[in-house]
C-alpha positions as CSV (number, residue, x, y, z in Angstrom):
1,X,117.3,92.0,57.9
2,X,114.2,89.7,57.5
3,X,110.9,91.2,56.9
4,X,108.5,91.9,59.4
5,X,106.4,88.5,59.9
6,X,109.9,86.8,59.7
7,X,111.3,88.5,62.1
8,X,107.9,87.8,63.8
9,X,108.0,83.8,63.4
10,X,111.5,83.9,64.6
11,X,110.4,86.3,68.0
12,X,107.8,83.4,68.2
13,X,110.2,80.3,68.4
14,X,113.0,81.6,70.3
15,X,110.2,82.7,73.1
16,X,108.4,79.5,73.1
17,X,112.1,77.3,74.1
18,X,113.5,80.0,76.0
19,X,110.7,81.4,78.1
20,X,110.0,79.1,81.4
21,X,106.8,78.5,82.2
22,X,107.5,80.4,85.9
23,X,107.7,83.4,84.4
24,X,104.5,84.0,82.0
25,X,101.9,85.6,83.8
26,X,100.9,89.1,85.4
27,X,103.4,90.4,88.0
28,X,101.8,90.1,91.3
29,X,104.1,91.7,93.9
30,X,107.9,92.7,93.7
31,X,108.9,89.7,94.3
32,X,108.5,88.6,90.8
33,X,110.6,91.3,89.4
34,X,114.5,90.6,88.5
35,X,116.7,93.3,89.2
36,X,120.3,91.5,88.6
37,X,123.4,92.5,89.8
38,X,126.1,91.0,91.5
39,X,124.1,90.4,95.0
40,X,121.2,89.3,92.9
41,X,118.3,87.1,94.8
42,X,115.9,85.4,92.4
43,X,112.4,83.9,93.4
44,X,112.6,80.7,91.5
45,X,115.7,79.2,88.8
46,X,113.7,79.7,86.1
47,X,113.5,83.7,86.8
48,X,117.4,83.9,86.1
49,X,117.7,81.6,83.3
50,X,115.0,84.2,81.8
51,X,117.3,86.9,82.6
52,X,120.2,84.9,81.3
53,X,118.6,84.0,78.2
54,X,116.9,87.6,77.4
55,X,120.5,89.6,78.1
56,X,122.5,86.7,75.7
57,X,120.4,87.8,73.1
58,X,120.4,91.3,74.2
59,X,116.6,91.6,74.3
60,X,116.7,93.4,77.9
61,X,118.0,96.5,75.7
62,X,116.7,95.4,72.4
63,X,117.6,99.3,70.5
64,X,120.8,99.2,71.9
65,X,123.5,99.1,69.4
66,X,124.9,95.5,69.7
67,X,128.9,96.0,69.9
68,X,127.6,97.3,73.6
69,X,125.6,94.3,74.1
70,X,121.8,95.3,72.6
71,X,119.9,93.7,70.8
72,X,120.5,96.2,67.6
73,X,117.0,95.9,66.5
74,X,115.2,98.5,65.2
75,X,112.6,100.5,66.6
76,X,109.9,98.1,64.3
77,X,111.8,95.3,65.4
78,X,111.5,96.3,69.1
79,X,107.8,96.7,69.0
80,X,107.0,93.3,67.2
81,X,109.2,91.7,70.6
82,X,107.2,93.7,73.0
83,X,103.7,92.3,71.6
84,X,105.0,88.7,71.4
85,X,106.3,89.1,74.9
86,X,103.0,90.5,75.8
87,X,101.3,87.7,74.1
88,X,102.7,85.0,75.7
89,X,102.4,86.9,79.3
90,X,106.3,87.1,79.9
91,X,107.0,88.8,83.1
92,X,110.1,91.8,82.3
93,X,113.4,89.7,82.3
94,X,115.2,92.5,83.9
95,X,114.5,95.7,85.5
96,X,117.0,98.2,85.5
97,X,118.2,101.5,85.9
98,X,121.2,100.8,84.4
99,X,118.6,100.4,81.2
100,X,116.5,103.2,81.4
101,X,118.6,106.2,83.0
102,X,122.3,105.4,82.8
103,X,122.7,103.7,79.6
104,X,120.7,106.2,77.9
105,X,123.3,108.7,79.0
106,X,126.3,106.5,78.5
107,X,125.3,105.9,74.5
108,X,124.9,110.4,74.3
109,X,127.5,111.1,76.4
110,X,130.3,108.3,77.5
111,X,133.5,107.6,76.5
112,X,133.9,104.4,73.6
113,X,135.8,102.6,76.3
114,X,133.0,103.6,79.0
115,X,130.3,101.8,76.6
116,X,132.1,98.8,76.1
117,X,133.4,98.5,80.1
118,X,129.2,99.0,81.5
119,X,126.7,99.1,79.0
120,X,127.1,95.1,78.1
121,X,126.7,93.6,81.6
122,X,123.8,96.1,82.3
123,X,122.5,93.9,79.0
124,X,123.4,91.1,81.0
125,X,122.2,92.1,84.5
126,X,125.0,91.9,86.2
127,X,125.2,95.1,87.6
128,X,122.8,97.1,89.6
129,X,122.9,100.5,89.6
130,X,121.3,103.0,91.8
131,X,120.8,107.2,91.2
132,X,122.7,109.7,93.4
133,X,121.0,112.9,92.8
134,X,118.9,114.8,95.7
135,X,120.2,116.1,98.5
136,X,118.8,116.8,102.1
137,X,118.5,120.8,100.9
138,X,118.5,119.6,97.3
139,X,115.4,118.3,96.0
140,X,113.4,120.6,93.3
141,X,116.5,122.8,92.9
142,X,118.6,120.3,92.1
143,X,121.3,121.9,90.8
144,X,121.9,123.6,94.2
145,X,123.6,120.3,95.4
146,X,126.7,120.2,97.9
147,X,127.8,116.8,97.7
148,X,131.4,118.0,96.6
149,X,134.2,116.9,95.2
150,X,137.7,117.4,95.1
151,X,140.1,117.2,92.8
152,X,143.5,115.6,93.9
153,X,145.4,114.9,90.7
154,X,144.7,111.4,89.1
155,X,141.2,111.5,91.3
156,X,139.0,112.9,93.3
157,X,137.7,112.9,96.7
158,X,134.2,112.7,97.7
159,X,131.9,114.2,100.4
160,X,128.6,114.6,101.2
161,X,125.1,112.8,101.4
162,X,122.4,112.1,98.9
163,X,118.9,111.0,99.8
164,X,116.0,109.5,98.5
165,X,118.3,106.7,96.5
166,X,116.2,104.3,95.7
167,X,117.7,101.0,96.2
168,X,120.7,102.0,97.2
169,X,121.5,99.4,99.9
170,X,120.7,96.8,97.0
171,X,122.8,98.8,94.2
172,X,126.8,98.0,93.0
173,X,127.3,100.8,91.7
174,X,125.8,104.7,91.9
175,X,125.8,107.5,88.8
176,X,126.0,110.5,90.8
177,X,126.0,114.6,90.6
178,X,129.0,116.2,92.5
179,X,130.1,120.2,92.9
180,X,133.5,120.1,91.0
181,X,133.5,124.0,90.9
182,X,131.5,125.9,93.7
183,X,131.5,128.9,91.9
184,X,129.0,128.2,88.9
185,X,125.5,126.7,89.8
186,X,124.5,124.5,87.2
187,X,128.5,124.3,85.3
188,X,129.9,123.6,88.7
189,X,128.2,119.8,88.3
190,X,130.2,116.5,87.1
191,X,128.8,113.7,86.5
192,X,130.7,110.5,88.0
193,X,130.3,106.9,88.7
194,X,131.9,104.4,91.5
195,X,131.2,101.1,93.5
196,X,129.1,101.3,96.4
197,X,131.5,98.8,97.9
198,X,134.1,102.0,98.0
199,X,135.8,102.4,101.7
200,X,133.5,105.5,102.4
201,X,130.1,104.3,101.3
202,X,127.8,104.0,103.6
203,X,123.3,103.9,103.3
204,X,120.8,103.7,105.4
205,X,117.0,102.6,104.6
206,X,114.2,105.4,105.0
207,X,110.7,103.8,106.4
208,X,107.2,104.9,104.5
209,X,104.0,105.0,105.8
210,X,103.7,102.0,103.8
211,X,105.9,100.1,106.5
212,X,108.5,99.8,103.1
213,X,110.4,102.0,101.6
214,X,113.0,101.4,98.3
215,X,114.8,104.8,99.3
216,X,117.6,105.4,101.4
217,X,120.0,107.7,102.2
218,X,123.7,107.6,101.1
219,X,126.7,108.8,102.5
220,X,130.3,109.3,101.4
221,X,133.2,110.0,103.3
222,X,136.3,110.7,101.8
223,X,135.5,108.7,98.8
224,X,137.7,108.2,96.2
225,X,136.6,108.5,92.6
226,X,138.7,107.8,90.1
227,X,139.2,110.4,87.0
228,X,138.4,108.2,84.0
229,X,134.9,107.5,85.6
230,X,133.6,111.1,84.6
231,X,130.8,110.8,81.8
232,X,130.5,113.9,79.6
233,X,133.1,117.0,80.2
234,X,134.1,118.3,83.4
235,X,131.6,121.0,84.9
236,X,129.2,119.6,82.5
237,X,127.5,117.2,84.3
238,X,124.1,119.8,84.4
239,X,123.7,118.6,80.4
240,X,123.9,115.0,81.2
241,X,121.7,115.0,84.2
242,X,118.8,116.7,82.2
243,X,119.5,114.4,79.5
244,X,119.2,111.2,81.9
245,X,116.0,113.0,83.8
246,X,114.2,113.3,80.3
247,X,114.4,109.2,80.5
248,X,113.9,108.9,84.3
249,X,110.5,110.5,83.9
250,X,109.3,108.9,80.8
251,X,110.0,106.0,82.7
252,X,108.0,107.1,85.8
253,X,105.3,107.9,83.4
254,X,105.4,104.5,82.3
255,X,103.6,103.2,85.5
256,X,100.4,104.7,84.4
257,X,100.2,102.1,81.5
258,X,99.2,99.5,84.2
259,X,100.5,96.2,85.1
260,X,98.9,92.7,86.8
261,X,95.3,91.6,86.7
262,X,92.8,94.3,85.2
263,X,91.0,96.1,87.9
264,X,87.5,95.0,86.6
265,X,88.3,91.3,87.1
266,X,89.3,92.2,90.9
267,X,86.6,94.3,91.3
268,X,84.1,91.6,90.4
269,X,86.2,88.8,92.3
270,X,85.8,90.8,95.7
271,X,82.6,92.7,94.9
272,X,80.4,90.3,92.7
273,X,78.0,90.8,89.7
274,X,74.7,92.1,88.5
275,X,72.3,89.8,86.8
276,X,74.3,90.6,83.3
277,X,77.4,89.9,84.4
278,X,78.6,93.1,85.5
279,X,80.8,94.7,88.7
280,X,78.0,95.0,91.0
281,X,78.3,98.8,91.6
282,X,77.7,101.2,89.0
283,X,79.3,103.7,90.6
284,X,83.0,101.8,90.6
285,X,82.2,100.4,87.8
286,X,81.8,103.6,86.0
287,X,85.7,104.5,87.5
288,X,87.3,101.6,86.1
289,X,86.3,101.9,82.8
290,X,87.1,105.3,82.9
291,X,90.3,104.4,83.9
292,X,90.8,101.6,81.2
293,X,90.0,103.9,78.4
294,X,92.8,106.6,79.8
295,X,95.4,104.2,80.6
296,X,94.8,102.9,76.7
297,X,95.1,106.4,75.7
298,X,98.1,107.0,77.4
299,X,99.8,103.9,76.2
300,X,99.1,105.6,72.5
301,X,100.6,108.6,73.4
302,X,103.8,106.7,75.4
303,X,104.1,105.0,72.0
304,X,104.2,108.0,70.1
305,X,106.3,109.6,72.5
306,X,109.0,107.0,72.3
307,X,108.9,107.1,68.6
308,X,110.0,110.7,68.7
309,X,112.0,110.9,71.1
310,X,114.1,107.8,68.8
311,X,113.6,110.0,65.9
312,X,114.9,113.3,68.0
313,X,111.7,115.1,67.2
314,X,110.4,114.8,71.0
315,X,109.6,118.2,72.4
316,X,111.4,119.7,75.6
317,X,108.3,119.2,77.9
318,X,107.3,115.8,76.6
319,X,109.3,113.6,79.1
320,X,107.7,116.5,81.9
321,X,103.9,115.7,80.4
322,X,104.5,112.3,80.4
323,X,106.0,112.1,83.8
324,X,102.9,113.8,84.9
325,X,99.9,112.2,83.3
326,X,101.3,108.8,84.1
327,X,101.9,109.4,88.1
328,X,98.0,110.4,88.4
329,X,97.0,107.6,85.9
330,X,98.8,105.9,88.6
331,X,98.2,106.7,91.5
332,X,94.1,106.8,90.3
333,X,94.9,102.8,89.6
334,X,95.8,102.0,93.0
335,X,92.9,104.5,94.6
336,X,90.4,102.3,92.5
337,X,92.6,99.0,93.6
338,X,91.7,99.6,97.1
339,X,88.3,100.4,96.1
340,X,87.8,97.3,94.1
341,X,89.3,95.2,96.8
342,X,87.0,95.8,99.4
343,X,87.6,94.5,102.9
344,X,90.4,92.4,101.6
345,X,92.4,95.3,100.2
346,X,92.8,97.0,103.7
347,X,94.9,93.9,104.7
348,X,98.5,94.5,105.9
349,X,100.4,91.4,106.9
350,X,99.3,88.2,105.7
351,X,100.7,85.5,102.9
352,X,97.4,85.8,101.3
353,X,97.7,89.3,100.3
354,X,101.8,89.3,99.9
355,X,102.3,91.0,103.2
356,X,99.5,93.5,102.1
357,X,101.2,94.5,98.8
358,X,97.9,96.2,97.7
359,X,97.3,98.9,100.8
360,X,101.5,99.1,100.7
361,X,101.7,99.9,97.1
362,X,98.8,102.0,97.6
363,X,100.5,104.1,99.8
364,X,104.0,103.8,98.1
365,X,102.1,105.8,95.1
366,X,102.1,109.1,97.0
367,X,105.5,109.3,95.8
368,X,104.9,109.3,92.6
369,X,104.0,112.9,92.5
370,X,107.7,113.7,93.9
371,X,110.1,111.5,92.8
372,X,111.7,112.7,89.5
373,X,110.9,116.2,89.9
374,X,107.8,117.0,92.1
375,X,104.2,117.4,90.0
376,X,104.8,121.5,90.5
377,X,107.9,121.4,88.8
378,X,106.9,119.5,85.9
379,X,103.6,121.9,85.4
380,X,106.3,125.0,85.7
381,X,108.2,123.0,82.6
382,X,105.7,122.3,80.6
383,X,103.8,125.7,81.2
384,X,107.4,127.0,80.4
385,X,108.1,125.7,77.4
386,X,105.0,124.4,76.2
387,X,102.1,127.0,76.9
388,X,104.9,129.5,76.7
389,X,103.6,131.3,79.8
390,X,105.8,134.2,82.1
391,X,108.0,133.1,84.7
392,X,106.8,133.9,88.1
């Protein structure tokens, strides 16, 4: 193990001739993102052989052990790649739920052959995976799901719809909840993956009132799932989901940190200055730096936050405080976005503005306070087990 500034130098060079030029700089609109997988679209060449380069070296999951593919740094390790890659503007090689939720989950709760058969070519991006939790009559009681399925010997058989899957018209493959014993609530779950190319799988997108929408909702019919794709124990699927939704909503939080241009520098491009140099209304400008000094505050505590949560000292209603701070800090950014945008901002359809990413995104953020677990639920969890209050 070299020492810190080493390991530093080393970060350095390797970034320097095997980071393209296309890919430094702030991400502007989803289409710079890379999400892999076997369908995969990229915007230029050089945005794969980024991905290709960063899951070889098994930097897109650099704290993953390396016999599954990580990058087997540690957590100091990790944090001196994150500032180089910040330093030299590096746009995220991958983006992943495969990274965040599932592999998470797979490294606590999988089988040693179901490591080594998914966590290295989620490394690699070369898989996309998508979530199969809610339900039509499913959504804050979660474990009140219906998607069933039955056991026929050496597999099982499938039924029933999810919704809200993000990306699942894009996905390979889905982790999903199903009701292996309807008797027992929440140790009635299992928790299974399969291909969404399995005779049975169907989607269908769901339109916003951004004109967009990443969900969809997912249907199976008589799908066949085979036995050795269970994660965790049978019935037990409750302990894995909360496990994977402690990481789904750190990750949610995450948004609040802020990505792309800083909103003072749009503000000032669309509104002008003052006479010192300053946004030309004291008012906004008195919101965005508001803003700036809680989304740096927040990064702190997302720091921290990680650090326990590595160390196992992260308390029950972190992931729920997190989850919640960052989806305001969030949506807040995109409020003050449209504000510091002016006239522009309220465009919807041209080249210009990315076919009106701004007002889309906008709008898109209202979801923030759902997805994951609604903003009510997470307050119930963290009044729960933090403030230690009654139940209702």
């Amino acid at each position: 193990m070299s020492d810190p500034e080493t390991f530093r130098l080393e970060v350095r060079n390797w970034l320097e001739a095997n980071c393209p030029p296309e890919v430094r700089g702030l991400v502007e609109s989803e289409n710079d993102l890379i999400w892999g997988g076997r369908n995969a679209t990229f915007k230029t060449p050089a945005h794969k052989a980024w991905m290709d380069a960063m899951g070889a070296k098994g930097w897109t999951a650099p704290e993953w052990p390396a016999e599954y593919g990580g990058g087997g740094l540690t957590r100091e390790q990790a944090k001196i790649l994150q500032s180089e890659l910040l330093r030299i503007k590096a746009q995220p090689a991958l983006s992943s739920f495969g990274i965040w939720m599932l592999g998470p989950a797979l490294l606590a709760f999988g089988t040693e052959e179901q490591k080594k058969k998914y966590l290295p070519p989620i490394v690699r991006g070369e898989i996309r995976w998508c979530q199969g939790y809610s339900e039509p009559g499913s959504g804050s009681d979660l474990a009140s799901l219906q998607t069933r399925a039955e056991d026929m010997g050496d597999h099982w058989i499938v039924n029933g719809q999810k919704i809200w899957t993000s990306y699942a018209d894009k996905a390979d493959w889905i982790f999903c909840l199903v009701r292996t014993d309807p008797s027992n609530k929440h140790r009635g779950i299992s928790f299974v993956l399969f291909d969404m190319e399995t005779p049975g799988v169907s989607t269908r997108p769901i339109t916003l009132i951004s004109g967009k929408s990443p969900f969809c909702e997912t249907f199976f019919d008589n799908v066949r799932v085979e036995k050795e794709n269970l994660v965790g124990e049978l019935n037990r699927g409750w302990d894995v989901a909360k496990y994977l939704l402690a990481h789904e909503r750190t990750m949610i939080g995450a948004m609040g940190e802020g990505m792309g241009r800083p909103l003072g520098e749009i503000a000032r491009d669309s509104i002008g200055t003052d006479d010192q140099g300053r946004i030309d209304d004291p008012m906004l400008r008195a919101r965005i730096t508001e803003w700036d000094m809680d989304a740096a505050a927040f990064k702190l505590a997302m720091d921290s936050a990680v650090d326990r949560m590595k160390a196992g000292q992260a308390h029950p209603a972190l992931a729920s405080m997190l989850k919640y701070y960052g989806s305001e800090l969030n949506k807040r950014k995109y409020e003050l976005l449209m504000a510091a945008g002016g006239i522009d901002a309220l465009e919807w359809e041209s080249e210009r503005s990315h076919e009106g990413d701004t007002a889309r995104s906008w709008l898109r953020t209202k979801a923030n306070s759902i997805e994951g677990g609604t903003t009510e639920v997470q307050l119930n969890i963290i009044a729960k087990h933090l403030l230690n209050l009654p139940g209702a």
